[in-house]
DSSP file (Angstrom, degrees, kcal/mol; ACC not computed):
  #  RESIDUE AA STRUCTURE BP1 BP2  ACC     N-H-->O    O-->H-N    N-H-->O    O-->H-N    TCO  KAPPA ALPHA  PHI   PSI    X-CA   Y-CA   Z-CA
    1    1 A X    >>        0   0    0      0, 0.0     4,-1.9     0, 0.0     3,-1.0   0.000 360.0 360.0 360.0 -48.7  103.5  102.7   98.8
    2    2 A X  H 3>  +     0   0    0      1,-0.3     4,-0.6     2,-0.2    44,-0.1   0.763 360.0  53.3 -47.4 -35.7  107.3  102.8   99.7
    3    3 A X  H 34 S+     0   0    0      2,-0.2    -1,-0.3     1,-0.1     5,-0.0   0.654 111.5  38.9 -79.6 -32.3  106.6  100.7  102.2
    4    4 A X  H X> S+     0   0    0     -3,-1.0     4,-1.6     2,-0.2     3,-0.5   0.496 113.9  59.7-102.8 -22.5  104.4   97.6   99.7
    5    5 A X  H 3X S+     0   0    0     -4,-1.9     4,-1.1     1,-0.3    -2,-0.2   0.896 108.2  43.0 -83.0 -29.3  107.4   98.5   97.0
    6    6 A X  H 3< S+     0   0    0     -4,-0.6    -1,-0.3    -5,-0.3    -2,-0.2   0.018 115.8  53.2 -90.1  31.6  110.0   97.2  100.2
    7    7 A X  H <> S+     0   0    0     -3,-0.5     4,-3.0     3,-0.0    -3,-0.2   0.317 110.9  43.8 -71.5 -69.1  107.4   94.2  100.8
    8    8 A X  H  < S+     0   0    0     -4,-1.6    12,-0.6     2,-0.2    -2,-0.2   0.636 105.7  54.1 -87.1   6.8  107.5   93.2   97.6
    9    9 A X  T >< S+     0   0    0     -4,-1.1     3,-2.0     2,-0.1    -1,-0.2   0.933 116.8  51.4 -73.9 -51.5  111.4   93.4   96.8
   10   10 A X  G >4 S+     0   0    0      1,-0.3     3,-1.8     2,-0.2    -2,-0.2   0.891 103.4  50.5 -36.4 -67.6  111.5   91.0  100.0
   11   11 A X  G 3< S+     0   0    0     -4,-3.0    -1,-0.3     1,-0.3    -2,-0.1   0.285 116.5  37.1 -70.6   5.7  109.2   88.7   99.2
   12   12 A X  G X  S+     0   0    0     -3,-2.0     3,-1.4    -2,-0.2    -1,-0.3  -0.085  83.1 108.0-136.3  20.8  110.5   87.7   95.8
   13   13 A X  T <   +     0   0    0     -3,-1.8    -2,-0.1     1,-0.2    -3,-0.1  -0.081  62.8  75.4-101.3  33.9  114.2   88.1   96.7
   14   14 A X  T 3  S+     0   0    0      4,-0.1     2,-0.6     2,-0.0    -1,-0.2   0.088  85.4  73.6 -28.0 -33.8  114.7   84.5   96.6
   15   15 A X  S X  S-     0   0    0     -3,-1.4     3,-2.2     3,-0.2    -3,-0.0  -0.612  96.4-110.7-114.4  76.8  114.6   84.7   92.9
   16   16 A X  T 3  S-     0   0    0     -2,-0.6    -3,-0.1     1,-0.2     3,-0.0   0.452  88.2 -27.6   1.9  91.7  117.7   86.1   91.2
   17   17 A X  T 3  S+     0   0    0      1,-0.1     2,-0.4   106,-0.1    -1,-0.2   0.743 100.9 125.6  62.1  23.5  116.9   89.6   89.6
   18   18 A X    <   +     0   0    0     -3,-2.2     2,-0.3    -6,-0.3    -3,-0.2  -0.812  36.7 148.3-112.3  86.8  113.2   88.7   89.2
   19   19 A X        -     0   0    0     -2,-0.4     3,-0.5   105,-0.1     4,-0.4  -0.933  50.1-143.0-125.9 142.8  111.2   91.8   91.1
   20   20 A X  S  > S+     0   0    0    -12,-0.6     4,-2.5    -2,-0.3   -11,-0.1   0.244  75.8 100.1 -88.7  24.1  108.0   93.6   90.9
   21   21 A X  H  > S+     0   0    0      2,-0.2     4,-2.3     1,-0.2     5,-0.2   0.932  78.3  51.5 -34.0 -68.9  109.5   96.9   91.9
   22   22 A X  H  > S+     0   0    0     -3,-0.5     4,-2.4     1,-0.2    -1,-0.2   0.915 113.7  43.7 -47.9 -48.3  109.8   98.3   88.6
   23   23 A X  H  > S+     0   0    0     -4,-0.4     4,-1.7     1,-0.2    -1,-0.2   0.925 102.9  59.4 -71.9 -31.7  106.5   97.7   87.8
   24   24 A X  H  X S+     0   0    0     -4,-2.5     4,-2.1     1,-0.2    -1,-0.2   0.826 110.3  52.3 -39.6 -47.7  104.8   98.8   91.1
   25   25 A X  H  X S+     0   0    0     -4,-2.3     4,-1.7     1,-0.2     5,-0.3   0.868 103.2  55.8 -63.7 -37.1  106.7  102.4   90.1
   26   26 A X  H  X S+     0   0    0     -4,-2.4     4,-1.3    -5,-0.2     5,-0.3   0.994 115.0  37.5 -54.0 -59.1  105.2  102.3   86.8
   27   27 A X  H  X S+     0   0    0     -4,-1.7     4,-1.0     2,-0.2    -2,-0.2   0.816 120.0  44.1 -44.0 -43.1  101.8  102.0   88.6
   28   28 A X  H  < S+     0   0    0     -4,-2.1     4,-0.4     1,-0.2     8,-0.3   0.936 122.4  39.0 -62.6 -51.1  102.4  104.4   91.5
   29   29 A X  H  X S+     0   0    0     -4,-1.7     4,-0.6     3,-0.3    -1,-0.2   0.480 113.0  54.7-116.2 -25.2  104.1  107.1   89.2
   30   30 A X  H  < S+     0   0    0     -4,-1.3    -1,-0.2    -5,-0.3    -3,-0.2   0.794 127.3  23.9-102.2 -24.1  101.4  106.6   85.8
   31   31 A X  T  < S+     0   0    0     -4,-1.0    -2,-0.2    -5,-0.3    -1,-0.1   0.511 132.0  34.7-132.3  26.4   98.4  107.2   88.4
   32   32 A X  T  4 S-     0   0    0     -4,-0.4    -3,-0.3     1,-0.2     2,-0.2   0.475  89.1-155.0-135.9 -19.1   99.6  109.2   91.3
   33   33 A X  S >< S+     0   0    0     -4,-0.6     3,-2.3     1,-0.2     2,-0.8  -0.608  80.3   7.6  98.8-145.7  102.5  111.6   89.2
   34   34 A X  T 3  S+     0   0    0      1,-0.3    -1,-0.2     2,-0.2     4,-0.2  -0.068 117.5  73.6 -76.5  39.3  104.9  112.5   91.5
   35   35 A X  T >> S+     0   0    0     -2,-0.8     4,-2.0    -7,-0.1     3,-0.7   0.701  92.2  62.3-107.9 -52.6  103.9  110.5   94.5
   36   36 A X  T <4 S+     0   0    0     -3,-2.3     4,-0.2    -8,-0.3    -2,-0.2   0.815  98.5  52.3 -54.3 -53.2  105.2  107.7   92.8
   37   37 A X  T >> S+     0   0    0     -4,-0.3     4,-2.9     1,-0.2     3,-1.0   0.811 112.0  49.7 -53.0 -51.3  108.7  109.3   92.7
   38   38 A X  H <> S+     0   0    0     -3,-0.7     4,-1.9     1,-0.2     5,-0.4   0.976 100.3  59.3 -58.6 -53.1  108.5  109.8   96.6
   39   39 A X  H 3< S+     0   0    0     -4,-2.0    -1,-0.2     1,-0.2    -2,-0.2   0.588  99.7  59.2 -57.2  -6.7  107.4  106.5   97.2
   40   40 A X  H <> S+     0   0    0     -3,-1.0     4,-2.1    -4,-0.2    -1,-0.2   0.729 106.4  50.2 -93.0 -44.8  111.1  105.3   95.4
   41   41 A X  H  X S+     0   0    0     -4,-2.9     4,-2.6    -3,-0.2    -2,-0.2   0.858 110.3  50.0 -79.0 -17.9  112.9  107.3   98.2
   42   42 A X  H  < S+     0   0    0     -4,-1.9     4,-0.4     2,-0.2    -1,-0.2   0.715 111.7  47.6 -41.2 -47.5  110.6  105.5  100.9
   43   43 A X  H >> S+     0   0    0     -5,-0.4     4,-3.7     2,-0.2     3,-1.3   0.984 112.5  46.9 -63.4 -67.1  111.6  102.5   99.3
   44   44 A X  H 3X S+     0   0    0     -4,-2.1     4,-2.4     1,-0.3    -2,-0.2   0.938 117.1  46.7 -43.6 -66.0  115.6  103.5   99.3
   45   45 A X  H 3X S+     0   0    0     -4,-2.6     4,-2.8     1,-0.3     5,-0.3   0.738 112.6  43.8 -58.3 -23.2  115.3  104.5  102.8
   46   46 A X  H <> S+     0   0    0     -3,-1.3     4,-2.4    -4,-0.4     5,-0.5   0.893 116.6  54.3 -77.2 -53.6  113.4  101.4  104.0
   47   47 A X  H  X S+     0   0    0     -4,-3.7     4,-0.8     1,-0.2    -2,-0.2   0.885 110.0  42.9 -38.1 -51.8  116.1   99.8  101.8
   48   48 A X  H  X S+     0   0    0     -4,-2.4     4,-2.6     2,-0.2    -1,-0.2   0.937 110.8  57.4 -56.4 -63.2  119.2  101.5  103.6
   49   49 A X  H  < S+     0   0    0     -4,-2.8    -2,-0.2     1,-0.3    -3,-0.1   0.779 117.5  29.3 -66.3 -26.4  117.9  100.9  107.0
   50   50 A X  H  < S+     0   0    0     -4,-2.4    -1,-0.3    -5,-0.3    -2,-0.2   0.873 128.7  37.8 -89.9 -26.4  117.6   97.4  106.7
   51   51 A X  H  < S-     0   0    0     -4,-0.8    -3,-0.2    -5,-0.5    -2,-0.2   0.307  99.9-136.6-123.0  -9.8  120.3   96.6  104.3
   52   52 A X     <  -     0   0    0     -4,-2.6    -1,-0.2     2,-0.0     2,-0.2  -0.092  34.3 -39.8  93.3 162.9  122.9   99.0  105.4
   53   53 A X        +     0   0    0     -4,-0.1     2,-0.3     3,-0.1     3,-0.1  -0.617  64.7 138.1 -66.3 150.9  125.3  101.3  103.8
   54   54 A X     >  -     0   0    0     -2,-0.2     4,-0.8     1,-0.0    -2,-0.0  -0.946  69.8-104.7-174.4 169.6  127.1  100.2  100.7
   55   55 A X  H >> S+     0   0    0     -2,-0.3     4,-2.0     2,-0.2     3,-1.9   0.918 119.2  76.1 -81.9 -29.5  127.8  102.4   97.5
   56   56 A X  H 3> S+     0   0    0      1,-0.3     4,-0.8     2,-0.2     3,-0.5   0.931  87.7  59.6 -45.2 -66.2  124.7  100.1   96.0
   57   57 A X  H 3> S+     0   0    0      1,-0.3     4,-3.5     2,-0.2    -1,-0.3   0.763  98.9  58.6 -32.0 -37.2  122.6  102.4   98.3
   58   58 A X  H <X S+     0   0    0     -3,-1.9     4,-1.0    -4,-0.8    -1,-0.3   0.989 112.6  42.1 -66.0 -63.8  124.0  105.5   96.1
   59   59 A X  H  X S+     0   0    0     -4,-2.0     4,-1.8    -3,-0.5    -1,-0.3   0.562 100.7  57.6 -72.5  -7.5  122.7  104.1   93.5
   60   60 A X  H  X>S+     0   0    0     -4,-0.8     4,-2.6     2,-0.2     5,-0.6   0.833 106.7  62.9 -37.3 -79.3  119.9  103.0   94.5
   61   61 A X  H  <5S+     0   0    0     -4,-3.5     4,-0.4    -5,-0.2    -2,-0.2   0.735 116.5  25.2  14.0 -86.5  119.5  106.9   95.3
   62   62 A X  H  X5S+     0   0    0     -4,-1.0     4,-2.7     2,-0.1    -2,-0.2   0.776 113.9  63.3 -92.2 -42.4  119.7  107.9   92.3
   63   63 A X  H  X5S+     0   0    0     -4,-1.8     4,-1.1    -5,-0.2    -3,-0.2   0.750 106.8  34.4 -51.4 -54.0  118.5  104.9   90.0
   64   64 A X  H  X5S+     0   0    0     -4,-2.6     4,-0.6     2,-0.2    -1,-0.2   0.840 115.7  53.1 -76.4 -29.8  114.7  104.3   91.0
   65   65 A X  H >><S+     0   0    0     -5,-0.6     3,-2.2    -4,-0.4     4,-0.6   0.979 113.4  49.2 -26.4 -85.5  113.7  107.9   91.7
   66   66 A X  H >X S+     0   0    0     -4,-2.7     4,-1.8     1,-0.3     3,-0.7   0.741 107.6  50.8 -53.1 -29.3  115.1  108.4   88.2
   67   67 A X  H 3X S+     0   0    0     -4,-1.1     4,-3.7     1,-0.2    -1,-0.3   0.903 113.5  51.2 -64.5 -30.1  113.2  105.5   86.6
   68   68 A X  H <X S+     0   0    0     -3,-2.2     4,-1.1    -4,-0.6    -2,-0.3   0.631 100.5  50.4 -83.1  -3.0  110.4  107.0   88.1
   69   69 A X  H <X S+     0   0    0     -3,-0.7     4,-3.4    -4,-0.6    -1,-0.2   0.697 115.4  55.2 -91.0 -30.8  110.8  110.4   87.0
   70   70 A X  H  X S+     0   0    0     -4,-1.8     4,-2.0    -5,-0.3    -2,-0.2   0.972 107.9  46.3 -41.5 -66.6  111.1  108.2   83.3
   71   71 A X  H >X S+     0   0    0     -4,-3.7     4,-1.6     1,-0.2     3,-0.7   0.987 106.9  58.8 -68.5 -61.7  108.1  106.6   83.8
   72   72 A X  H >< S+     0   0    0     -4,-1.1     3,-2.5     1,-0.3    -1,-0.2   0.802 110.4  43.5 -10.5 -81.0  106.4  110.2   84.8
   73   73 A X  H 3< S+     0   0    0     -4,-3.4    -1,-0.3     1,-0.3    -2,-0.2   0.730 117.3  49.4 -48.3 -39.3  107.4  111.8   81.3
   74   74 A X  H X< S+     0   0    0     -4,-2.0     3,-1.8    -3,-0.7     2,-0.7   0.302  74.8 109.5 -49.6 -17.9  106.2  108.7   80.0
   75   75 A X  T <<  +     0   0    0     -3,-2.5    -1,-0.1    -4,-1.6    -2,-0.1   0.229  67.3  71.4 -82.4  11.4  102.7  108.4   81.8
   76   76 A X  T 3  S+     0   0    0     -2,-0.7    -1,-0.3    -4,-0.1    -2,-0.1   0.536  71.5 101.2 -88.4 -38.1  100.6  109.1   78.5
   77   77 A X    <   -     0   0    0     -3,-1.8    -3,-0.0     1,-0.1     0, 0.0  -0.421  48.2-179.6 -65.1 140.3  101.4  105.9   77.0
   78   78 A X        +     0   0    0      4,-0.0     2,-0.5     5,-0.0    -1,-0.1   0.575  45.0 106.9-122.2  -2.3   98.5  103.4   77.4
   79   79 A X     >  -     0   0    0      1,-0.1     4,-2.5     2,-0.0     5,-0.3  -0.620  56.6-153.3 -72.4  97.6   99.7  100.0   75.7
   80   80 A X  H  > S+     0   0    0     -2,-0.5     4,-2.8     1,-0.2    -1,-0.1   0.886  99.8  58.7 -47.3 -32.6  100.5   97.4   78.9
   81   81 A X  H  > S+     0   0    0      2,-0.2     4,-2.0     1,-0.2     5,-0.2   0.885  97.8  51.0 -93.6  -5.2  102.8   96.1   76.2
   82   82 A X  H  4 S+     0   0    0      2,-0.1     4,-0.5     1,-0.1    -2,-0.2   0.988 106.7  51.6 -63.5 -57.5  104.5   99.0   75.8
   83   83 A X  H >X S+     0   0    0     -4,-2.5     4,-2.0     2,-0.2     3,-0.8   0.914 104.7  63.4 -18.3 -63.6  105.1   99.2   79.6
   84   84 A X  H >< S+     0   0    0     -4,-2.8     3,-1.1     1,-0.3     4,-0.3   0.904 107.3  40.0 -41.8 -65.8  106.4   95.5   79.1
   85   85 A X  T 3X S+     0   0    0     -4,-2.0     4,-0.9     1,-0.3    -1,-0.3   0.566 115.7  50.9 -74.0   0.1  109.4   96.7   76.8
   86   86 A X  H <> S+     0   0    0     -3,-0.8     4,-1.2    -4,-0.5    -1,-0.3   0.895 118.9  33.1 -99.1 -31.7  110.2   99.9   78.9
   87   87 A X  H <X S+     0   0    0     -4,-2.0     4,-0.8    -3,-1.1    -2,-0.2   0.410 117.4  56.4-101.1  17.1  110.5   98.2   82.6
   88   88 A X  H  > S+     0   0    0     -4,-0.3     4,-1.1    -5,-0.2    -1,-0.2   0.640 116.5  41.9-115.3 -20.8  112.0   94.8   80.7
   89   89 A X  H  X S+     0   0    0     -4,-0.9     4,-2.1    -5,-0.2     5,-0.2   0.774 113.2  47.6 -56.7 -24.6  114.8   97.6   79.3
   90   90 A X  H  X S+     0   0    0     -4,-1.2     4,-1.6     2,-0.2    -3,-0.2   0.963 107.1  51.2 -78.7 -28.4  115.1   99.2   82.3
   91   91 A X  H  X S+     0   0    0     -4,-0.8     4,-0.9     1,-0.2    34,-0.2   0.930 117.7  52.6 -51.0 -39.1  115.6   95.4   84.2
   92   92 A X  H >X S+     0   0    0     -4,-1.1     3,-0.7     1,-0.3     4,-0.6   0.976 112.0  37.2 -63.2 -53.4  118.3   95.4   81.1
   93   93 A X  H 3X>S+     0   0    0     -4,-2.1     4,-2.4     1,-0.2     5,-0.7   0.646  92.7  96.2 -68.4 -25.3  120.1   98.8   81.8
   94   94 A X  H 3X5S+     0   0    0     -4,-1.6     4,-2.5    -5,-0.2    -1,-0.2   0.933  88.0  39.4 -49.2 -48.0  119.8   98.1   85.5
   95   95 A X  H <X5S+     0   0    0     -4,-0.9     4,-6.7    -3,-0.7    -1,-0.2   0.998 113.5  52.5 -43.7 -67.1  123.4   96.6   85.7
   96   96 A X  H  X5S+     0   0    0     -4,-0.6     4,-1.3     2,-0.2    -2,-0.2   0.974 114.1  48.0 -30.8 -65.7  125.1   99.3   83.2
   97   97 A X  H >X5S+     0   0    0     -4,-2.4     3,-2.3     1,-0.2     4,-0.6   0.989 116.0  43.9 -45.5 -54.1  123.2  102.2   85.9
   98   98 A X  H ><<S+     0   0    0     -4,-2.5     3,-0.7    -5,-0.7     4,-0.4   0.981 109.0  57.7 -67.0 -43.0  124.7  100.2   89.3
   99   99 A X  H >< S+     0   0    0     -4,-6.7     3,-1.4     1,-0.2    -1,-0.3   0.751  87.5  80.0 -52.6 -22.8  127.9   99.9   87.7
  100  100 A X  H XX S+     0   0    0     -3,-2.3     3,-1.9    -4,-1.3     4,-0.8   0.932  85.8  55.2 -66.6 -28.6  128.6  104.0   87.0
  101  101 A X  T << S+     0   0    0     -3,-0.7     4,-0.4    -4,-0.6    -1,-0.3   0.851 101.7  64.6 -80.8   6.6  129.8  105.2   90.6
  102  102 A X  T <> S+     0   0    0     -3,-1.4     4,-1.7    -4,-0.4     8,-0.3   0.468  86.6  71.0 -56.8   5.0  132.7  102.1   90.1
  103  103 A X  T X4 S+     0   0    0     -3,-1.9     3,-2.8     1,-0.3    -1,-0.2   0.942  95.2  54.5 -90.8 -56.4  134.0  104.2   87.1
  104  104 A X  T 3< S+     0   0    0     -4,-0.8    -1,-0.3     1,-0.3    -2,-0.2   0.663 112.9  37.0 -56.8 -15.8  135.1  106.5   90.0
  105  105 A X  T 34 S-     0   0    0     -4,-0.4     2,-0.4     1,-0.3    -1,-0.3   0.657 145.0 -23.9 -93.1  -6.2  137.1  103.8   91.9
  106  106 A X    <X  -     0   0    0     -3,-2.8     4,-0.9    -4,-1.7    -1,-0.3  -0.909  49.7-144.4-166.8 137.7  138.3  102.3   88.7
  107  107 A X  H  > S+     0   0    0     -2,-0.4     4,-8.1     2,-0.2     5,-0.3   0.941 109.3  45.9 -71.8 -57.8  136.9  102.4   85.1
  108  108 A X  H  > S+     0   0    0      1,-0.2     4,-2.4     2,-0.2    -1,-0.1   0.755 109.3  60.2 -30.7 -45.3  138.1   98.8   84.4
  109  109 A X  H  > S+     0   0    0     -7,-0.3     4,-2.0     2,-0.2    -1,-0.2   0.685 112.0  34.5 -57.3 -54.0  136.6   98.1   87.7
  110  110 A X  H  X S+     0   0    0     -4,-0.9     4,-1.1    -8,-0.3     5,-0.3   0.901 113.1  54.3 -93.3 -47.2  133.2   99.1   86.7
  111  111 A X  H  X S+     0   0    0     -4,-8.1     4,-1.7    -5,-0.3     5,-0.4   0.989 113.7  46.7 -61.0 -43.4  133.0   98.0   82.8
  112  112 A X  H  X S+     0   0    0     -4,-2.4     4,-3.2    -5,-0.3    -1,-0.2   0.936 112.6  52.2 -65.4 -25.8  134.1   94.4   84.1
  113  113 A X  H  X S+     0   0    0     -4,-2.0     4,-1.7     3,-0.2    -3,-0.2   0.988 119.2  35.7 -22.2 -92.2  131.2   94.9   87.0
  114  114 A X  H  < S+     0   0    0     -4,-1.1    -2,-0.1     2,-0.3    -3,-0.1   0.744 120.7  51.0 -35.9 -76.3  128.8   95.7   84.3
  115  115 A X  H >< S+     0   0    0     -4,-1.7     3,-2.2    -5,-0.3    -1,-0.2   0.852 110.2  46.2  31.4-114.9  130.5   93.2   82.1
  116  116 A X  H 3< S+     0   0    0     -4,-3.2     2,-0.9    -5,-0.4     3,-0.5   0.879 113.6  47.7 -36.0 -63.1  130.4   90.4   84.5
  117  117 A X  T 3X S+     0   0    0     -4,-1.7     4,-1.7     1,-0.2    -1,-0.2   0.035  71.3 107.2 -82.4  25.9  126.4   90.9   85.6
  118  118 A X  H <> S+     0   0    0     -3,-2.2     4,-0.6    -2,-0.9    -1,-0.2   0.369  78.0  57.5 -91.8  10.9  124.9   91.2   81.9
  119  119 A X  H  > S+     0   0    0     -3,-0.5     4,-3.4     2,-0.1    -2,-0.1   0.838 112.7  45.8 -82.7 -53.3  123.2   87.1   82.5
  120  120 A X  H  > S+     0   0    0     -4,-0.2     4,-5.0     1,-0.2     5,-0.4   0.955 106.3  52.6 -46.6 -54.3  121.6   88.8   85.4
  121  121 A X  H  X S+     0   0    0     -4,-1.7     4,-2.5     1,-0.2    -1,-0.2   0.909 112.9  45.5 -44.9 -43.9  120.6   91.6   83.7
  122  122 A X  H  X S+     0   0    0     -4,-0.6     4,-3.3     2,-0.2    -1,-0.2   0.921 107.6  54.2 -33.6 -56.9  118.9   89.5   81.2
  123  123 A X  H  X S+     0   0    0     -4,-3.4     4,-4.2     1,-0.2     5,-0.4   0.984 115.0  42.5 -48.8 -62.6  117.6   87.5   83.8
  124  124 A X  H  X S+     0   0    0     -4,-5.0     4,-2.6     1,-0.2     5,-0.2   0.852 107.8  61.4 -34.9 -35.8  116.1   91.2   85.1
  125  125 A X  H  X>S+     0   0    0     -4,-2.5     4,-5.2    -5,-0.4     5,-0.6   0.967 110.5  35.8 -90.9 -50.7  115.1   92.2   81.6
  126  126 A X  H  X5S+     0   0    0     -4,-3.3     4,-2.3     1,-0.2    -1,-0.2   0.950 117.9  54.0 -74.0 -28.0  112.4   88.9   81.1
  127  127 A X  H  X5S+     0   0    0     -4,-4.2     4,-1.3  -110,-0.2     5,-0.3   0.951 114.0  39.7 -43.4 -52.1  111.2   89.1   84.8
  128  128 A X  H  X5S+     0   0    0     -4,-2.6     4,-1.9    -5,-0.4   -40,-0.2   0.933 115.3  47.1 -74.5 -43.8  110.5   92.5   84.4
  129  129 A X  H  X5S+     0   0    0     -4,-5.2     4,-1.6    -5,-0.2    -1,-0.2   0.896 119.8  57.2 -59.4 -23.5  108.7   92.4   80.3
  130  130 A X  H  X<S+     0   0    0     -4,-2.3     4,-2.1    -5,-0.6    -1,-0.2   0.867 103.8  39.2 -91.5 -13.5  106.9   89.4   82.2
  131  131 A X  H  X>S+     0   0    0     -4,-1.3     4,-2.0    -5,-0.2     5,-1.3   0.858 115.3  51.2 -79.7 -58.6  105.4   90.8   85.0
  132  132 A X  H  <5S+     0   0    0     -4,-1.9     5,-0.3    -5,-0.3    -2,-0.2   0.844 110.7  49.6 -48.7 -32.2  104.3   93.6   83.4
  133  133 A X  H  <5S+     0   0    0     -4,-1.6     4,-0.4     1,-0.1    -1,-0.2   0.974 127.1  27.2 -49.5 -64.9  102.7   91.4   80.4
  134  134 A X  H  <5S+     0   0    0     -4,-2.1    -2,-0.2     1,-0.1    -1,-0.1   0.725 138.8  21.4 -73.7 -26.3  100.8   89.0   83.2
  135  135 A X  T ><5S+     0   0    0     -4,-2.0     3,-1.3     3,-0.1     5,-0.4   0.806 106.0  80.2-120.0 -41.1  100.3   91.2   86.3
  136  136 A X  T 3><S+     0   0    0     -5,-1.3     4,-0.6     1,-0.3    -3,-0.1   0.578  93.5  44.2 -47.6 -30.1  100.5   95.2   84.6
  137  137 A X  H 3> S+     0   0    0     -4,-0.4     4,-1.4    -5,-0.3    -1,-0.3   0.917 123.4  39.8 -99.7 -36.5   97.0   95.8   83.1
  138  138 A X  H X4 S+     0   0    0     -3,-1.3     2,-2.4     2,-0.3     3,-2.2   0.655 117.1  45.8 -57.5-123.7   95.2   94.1   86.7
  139  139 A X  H 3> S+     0   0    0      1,-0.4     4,-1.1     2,-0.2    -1,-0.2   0.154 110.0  51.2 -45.7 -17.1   97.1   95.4   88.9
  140  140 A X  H 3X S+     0   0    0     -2,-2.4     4,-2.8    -4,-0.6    -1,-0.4   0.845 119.5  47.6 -97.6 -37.4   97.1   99.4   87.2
  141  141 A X  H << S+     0   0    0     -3,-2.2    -2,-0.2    -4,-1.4    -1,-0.2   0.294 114.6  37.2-110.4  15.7   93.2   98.8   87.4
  142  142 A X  H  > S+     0   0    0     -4,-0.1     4,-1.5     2,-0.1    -1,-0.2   0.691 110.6  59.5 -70.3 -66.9   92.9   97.5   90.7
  143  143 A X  H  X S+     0   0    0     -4,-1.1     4,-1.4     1,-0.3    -2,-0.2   0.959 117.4  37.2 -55.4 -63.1   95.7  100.2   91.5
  144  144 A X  H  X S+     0   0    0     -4,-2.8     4,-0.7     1,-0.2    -1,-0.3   0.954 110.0  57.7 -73.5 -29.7   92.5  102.9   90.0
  145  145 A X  H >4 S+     0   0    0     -5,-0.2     3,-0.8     2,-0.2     4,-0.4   0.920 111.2  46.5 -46.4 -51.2   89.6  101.1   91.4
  146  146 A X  H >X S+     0   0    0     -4,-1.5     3,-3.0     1,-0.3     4,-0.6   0.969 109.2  52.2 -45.2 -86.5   91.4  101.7   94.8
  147  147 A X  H 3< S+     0   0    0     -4,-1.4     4,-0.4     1,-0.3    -1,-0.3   0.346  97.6  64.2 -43.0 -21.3   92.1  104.9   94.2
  148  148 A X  T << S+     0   0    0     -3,-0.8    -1,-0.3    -4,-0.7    -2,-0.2   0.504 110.3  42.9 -37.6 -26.7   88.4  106.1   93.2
  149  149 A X  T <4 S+     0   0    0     -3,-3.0    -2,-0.2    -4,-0.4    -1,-0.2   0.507 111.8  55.4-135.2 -17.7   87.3  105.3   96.4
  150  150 A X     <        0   0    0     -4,-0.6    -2,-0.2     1,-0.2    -3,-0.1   0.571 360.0 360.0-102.1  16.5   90.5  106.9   98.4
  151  151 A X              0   0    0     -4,-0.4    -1,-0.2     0, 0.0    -3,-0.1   0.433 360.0 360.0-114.6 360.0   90.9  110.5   97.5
């Protein structure tokens, strides 16, 4: 799973801040629990070893894990368009989150980071409410048809 969540940031990373990542954790994490949350540090690590050190990697870290621990608490809800508006907030928040460890080289530093990257985030925020609209309710019931048939 860590491994198809680094497939598929690759394969759409062509397209400015439009990824199915988020949603894939929604899937992993609403019908495997806390396998889904492992499958985010799979992802980081896959992420790291290919992409290097950078402080993004810290946040990385900390940032998808933690959406996924979100989505966990969350994992009751059964409205795909509910889904929509939670991973097309998180696509929104996504900047705000990568911008906190800058506070620590500068504050300024980091609110103009933040600042500066709110078009992307935007960009992030419909990618994300739109995959989940078009792809989220197929893909979570593929995602359980599979899973019937592997445990």
């Amino acid at each position: 799973m860590g491994a198809l969540l680094y497939t598929a940031q690759v394969a759409l990373a062509f397209l400015p801040n439009i990824e199915i990542v988020t949603l894939l954790i929604v899937i992993f994490t609403k019908n495997l629990g806390r396998e889904g949350t492992a499958a985010c540090f799979v992802y980081v690590c896959l992420t790291l070893l290919i992409g290097g050190f950078g402080l993004w990697w810290v946040t990385y870290l900390v940032v998808w894990p933690l959406f996924s621990l979100v989505v966990y608490g969350l994992r009751r809800i059964d409205s795909w368009l509910m889904w929509a508006v939670i991973d097309g907030a998180f696509g929104l928040c996504f900047g705000a989150l990568f911008a906190v460890p800058y506070i620590f080289v500068s504050p300024a530093y980091a609110l103009s980071y933040w600042i500066g990257g709110i078009p992307f985030d935007i960009i992030h925020c419909i990618g994300n409410f739109s995959a989940a609209v078009i792809l989220g309710k197929a893909l979570d019931c593929s995602f359980k048809y599979i899973l019937k048939y592997v445990k």
